[in-house]
C-alpha positions in Angstrom: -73.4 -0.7 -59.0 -73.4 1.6 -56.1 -73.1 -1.2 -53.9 -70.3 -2.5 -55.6 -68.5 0.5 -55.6 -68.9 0.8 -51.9 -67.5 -2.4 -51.1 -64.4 -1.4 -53.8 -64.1 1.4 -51.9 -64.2 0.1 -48.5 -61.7 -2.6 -49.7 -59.6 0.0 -50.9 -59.8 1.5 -47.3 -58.4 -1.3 -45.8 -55.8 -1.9 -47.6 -54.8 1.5 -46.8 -55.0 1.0 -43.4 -52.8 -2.2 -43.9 -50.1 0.3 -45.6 -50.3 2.6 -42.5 -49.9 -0.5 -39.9 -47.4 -2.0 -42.0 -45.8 1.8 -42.1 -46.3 1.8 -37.8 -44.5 -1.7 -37.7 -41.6 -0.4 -39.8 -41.1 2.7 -37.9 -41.8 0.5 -34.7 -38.5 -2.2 -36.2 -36.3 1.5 -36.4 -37.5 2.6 -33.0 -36.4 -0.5 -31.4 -32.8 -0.5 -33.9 -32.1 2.8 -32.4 -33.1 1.1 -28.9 -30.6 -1.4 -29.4 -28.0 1.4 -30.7 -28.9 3.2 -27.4 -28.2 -0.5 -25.4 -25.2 -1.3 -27.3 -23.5 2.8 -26.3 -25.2 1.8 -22.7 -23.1 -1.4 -22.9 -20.0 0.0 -23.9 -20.7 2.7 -21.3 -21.0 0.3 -18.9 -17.8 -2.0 -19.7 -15.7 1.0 -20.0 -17.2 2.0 -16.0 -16.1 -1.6 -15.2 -12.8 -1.0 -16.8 -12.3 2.1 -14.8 -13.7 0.5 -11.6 -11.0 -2.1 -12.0 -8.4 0.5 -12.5 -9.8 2.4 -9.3 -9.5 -1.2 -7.3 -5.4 -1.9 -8.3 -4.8 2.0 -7.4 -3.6 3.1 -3.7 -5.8 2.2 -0.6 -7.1 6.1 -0.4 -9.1 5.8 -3.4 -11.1 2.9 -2.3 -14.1 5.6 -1.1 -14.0 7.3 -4.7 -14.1 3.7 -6.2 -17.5 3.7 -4.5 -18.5 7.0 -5.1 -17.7 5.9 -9.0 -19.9 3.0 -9.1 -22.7 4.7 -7.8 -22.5 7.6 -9.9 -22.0 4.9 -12.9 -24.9 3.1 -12.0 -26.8 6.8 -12.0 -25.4 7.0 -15.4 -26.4 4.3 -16.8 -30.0 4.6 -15.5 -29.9 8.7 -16.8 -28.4 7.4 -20.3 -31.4 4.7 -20.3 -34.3 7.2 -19.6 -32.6 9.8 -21.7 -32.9 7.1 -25.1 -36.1 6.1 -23.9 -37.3 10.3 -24.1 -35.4 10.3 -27.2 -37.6 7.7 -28.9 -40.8 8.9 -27.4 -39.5 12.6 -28.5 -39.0 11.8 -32.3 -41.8 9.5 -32.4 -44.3 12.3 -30.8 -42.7 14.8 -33.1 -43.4 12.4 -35.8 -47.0 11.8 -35.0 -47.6 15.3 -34.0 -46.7 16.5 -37.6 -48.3 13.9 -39.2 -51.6 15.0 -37.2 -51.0 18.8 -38.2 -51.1 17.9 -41.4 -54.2 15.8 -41.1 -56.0 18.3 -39.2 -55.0 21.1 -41.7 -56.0 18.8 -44.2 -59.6 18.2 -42.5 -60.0 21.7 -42.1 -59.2 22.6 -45.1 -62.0 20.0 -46.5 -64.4 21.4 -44.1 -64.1 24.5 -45.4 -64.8 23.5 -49.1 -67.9 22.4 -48.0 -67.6 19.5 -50.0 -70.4 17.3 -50.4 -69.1 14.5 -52.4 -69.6 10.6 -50.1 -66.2 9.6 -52.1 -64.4 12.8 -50.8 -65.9 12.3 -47.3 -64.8 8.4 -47.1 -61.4 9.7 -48.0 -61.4 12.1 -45.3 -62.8 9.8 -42.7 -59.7 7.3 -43.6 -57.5 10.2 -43.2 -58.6 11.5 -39.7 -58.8 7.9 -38.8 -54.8 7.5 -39.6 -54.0 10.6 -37.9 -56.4 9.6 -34.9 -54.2 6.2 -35.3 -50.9 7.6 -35.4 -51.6 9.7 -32.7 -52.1 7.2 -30.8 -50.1 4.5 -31.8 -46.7 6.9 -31.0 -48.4 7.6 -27.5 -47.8 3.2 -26.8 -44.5 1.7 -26.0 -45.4 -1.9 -27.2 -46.7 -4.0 -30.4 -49.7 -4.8 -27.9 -50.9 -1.9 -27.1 -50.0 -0.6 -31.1 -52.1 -3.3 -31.6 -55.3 -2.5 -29.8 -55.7 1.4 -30.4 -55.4 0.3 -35.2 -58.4 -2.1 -33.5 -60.0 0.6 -31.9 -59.4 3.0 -34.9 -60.9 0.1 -37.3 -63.7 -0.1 -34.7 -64.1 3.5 -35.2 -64.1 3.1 -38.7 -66.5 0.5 -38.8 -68.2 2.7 -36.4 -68.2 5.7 -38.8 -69.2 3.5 -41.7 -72.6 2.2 -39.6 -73.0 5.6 -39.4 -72.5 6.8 -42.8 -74.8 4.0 -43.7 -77.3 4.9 -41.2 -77.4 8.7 -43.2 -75.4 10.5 -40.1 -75.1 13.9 -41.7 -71.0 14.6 -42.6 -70.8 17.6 -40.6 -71.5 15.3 -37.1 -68.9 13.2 -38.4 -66.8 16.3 -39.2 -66.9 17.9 -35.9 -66.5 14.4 -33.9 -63.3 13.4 -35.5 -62.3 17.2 -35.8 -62.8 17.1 -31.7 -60.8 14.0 -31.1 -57.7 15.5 -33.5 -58.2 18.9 -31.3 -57.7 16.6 -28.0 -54.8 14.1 -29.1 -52.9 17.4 -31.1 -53.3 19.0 -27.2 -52.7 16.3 -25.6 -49.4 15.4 -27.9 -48.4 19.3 -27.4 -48.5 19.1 -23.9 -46.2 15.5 -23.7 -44.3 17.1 -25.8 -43.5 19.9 -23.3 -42.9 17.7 -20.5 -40.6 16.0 -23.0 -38.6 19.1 -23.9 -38.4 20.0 -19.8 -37.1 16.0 -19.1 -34.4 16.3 -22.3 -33.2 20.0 -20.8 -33.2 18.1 -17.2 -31.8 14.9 -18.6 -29.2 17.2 -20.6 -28.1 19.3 -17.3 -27.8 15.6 -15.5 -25.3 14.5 -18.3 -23.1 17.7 -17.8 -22.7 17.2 -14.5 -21.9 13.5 -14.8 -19.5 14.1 -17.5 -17.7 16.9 -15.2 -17.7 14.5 -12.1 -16.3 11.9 -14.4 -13.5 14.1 -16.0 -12.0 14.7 -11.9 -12.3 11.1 -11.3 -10.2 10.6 -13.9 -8.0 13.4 -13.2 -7.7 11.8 -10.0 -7.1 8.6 -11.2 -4.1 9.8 -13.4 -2.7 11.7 -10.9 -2.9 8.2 -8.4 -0.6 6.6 -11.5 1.4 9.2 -11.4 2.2 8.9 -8.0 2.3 4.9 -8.2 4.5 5.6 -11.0 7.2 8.1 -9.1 6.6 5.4 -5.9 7.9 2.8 -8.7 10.7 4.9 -9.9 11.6 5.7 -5.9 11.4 2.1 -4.5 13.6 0.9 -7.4 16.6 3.4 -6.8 16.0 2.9 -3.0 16.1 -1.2 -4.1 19.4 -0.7 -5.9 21.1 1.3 -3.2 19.9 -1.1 -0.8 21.6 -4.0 -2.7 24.5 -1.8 -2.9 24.9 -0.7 0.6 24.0 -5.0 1.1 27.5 -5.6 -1.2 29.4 -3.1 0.6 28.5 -4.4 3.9 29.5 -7.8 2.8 32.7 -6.5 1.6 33.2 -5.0 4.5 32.4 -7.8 6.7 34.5 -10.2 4.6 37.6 -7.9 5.1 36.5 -7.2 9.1 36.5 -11.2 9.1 39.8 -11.4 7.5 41.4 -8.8 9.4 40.3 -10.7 12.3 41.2 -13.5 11.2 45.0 -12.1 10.7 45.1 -10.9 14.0 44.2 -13.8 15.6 47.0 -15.4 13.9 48.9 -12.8 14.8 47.9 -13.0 18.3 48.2 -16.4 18.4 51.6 -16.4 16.8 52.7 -13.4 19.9 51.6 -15.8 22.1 53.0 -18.9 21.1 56.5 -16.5 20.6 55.9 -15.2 24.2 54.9 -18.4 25.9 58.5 -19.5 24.7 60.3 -16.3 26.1 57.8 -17.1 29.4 58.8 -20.2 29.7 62.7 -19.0 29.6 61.8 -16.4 31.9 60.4 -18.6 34.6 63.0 -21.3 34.0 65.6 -18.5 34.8 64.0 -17.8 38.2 63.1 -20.8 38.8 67.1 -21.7 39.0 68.0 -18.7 40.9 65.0 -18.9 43.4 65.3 -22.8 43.9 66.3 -22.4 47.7 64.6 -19.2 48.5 61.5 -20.1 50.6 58.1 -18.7 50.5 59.2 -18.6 46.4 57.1 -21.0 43.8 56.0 -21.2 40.4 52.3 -21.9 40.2 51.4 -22.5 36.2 52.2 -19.2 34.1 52.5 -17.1 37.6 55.7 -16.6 40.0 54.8 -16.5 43.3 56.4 -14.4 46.5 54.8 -15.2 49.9 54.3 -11.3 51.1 56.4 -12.0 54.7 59.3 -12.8 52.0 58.6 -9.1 50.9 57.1 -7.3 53.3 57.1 -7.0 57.0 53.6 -7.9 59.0 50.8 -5.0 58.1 53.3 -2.9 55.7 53.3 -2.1 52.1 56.8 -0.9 51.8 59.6 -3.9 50.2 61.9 -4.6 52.7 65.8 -4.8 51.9 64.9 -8.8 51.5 62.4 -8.1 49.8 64.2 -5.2 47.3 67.0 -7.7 46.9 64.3 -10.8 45.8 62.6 -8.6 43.3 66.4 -7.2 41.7 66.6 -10.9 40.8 63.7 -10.7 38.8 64.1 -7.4 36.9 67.5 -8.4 36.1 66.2 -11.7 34.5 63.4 -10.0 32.7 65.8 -7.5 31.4 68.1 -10.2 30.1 64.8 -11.9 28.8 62.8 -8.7 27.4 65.8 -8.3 25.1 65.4 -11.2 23.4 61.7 -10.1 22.8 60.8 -8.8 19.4 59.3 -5.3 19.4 56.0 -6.2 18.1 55.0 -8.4 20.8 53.3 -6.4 23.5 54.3 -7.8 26.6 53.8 -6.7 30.3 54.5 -7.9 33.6 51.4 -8.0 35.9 52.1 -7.9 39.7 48.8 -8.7 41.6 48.8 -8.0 45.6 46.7 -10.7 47.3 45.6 -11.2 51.1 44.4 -13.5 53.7 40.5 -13.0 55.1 41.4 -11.3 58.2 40.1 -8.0 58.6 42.4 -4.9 59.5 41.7 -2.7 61.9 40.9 0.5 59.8 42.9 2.9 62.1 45.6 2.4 60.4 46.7 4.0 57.0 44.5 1.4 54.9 41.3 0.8 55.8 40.8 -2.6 54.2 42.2 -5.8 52.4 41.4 -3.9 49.0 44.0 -1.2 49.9 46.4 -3.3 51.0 46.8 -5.7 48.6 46.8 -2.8 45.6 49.6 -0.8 48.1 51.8 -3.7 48.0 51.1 -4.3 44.3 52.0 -0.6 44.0 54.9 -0.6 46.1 56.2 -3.4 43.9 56.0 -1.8 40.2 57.5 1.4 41.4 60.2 -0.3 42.7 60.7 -1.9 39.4 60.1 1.5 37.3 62.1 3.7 39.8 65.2 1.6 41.3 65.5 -0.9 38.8 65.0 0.6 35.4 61.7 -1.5 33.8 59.6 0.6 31.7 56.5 1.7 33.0 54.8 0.8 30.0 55.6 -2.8 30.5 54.2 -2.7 34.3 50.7 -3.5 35.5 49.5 -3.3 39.6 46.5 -5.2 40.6 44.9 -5.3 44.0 42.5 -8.9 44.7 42.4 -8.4 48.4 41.2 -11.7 50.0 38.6 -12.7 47.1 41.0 -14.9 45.1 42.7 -17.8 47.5 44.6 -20.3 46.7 43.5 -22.3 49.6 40.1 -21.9 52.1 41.2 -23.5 55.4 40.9 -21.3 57.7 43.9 -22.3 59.6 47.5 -20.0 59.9 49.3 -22.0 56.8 46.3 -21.5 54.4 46.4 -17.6 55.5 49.9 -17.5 54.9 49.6 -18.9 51.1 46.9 -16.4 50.1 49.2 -13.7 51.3 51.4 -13.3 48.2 52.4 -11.1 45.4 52.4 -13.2 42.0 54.3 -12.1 38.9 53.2 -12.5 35.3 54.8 -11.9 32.0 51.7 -12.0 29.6 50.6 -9.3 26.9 48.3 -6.9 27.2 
């Protein structure tokens, strides 16, 4: 009977310590759901990093450096938030298993101390170290394995205990032995759970700071849209004032083009009028300087030979010469009434000379001189004596640079020394 009752006994033992695994496995499933809690945060954590990474990347060219300076810090972050729910699970789990071993050891001690002497009572208190031993030291793993060995090692121990028991080791050996190893693993499990408390407070102050550096990059980060934002707004209004300054320069150009087009036609049309009065004008002289010689018409141009006008090396008209020009002005005046007002005629008189150098000790000291003196001495004549406007009156000087012929023989010197008239507009 007593032998049966021991092995009811011991059955019922391990089918306790089936409860308390099966108790260590359920509380191992919550641990790793709250793992998976702390991995699906550290996830979202992570994709809203990424989110804000790829904000920081589309933002302006001087916040490329702070993009980096975010992903290292959110890397830091993530690795802090992972050790921090790591400490968090060993934290509850060793305040679990340290309570649960305060209560055993009270419980031990409180059995010691009632000295009882009863085998059932001490089988009971063996199982009930050997949990606490077991918890103890199943919150200390962080895998199934190792969970695993140490309820081996604490059946081991049991089985240990009950060889003992059977072998008539006195209770109070037992007592003290098991009493020693809850003394170490409650130390032990005090002390971890120090460092614990100084690694959440460290962890802790490491989350502040990452949650402050955080808020300025995202002050920064708004403050970037901001200014992309007024850039935005700017580029637009400068856009549409650009388009409209584009229109009004179009406008502008298609009335420049028209006005220029008008006043080419107008031009064209004052020419076209004037070539007609030019053409009456040189017809005139033409019929009144038919037997003068040294006089020609050469295209658009009239043409004096200067010893017709002048006298050898002088700029002043001679009374020929006077008397050759009156013919003109008082053709032109019979013409330039005929002209309409708003063409803008003038009559050019261009002085011309041969290649031969003068002197210089005389009053002019070159061909240029002399050829704009006789020009000169021509339009005053018409202006002062004869009454033309000065306004319609133009004096050029070509010295010997524009010939009509290049032999350099007396006849070709005497053709390039001329005066030429002109009725053209200005």
């Amino acid at each position: 009977a007593a032998a049966q009752a021991d092995l009811s006994e011991s059955a019922r033992l391990r089918l306790e310590e089936a409860a308390a695994t099966a108790a260590l496995r359920a509380r191992l499933a919550a641990a790793t759901d709250a793992l998976s809690a702390e991995e699906t945060a550290r996830l979202a954590d992570a994709a809203a990093a990424e989110a804000l990474r790829a904000r920081l990347e589309t933002a302006d060219a001087a916040l490329t450096a702070m993009t980096l300076s975010l992903e290292a810090e959110r890397r830091e972050a993530e690795e802090t938030l992972t050790l921090l729910a790591g400490a968090r699970a060993a934290r509850d789990q060793l305040d679990g298993a340290l309570v649960q071993a305060m209560a055993d050891l009270a419980a031990a001690r409180a059995t010691l101390e009632a000295g009882q002497s009863d085998v059932d009572d001490k089988d009971r208190e063996i199982a009930s170290l050997s949990a606490a031993l077991e918890a103890l030291r199943a919150a200390e793993s962080e895998t199934q394995q190792e969970m695993n060995d140490r309820i081996a090692r604490a059946l081991a121990a049991q089985a240990a205990a009950e060889a003992a028991l059977a072998s008539e080791m006195s209770a109070a050996e037992i007592r003290a032995r098991l009493l020693a190893e809850a003394n170490a693993a409650l130390d032990g499990a005090e002390a971890r759970s120090a460092e614990d408390a100084r690694q959440m407070a460290l962890l802790s102050a490491q989350t502040q700071d990452l949650r402050r550096e955080l808020g300025q990059l995202q002050a920064l980060l708004d403050l970037s849209e901001a200014r992309d934002l007024e850039s935005k707004v700017q580029i637009e209004a400068m856009g549409a004032r650009l388009n409209a300054a584009l229109a009004q320069t179009a406008a502008e150009q298609k009335r420049r083009a028209e006005l220029e087009a008008a006043e080419r036609a107008r031009l064209e049309a004052e020419a076209q009028e004037l070539k007609k009065f030019r053409s009456e004008f040189f017809g005139r002289l033409s019929g009144i300087m038919a037997d003068v010689d040294g006089v020609r018409i050469e295209g658009d141009r009239f043409v004096f030979s200067s010893e017709v006008l002048f006298q050898p090396g002088d700029v002043a008209l001679s009374s020929d010469g006077q008397s050759e020009i009156a013919k003109v002005a008082a053709i032109l005046t019979d013409v330039a009434g005929e002209i309409p007002d708003d063409i803008d005629w003038i009559i050019r008189v261009d002085g011309h000379t041969d290649a031969l150098p003068l002197s210089g000790r005389g009053r002019y000291r070159n061909n240029w001189e002399l050829s704009q003196g006789r020009a000169l001495s021509v339009v005053q004549y018409l202006q002062d004596d004869l009454g033309i406007p000065p306004n319609r009156l133009v004096a050029a000087g070509f010295g010997e640079f524009q010939p009509i012929n290049d032999a350099d023989t007396p006849e070709a010197r005497a053709q390039n020394r001329r005066i030429e008239l002109k009725l053209t507009e200005k």
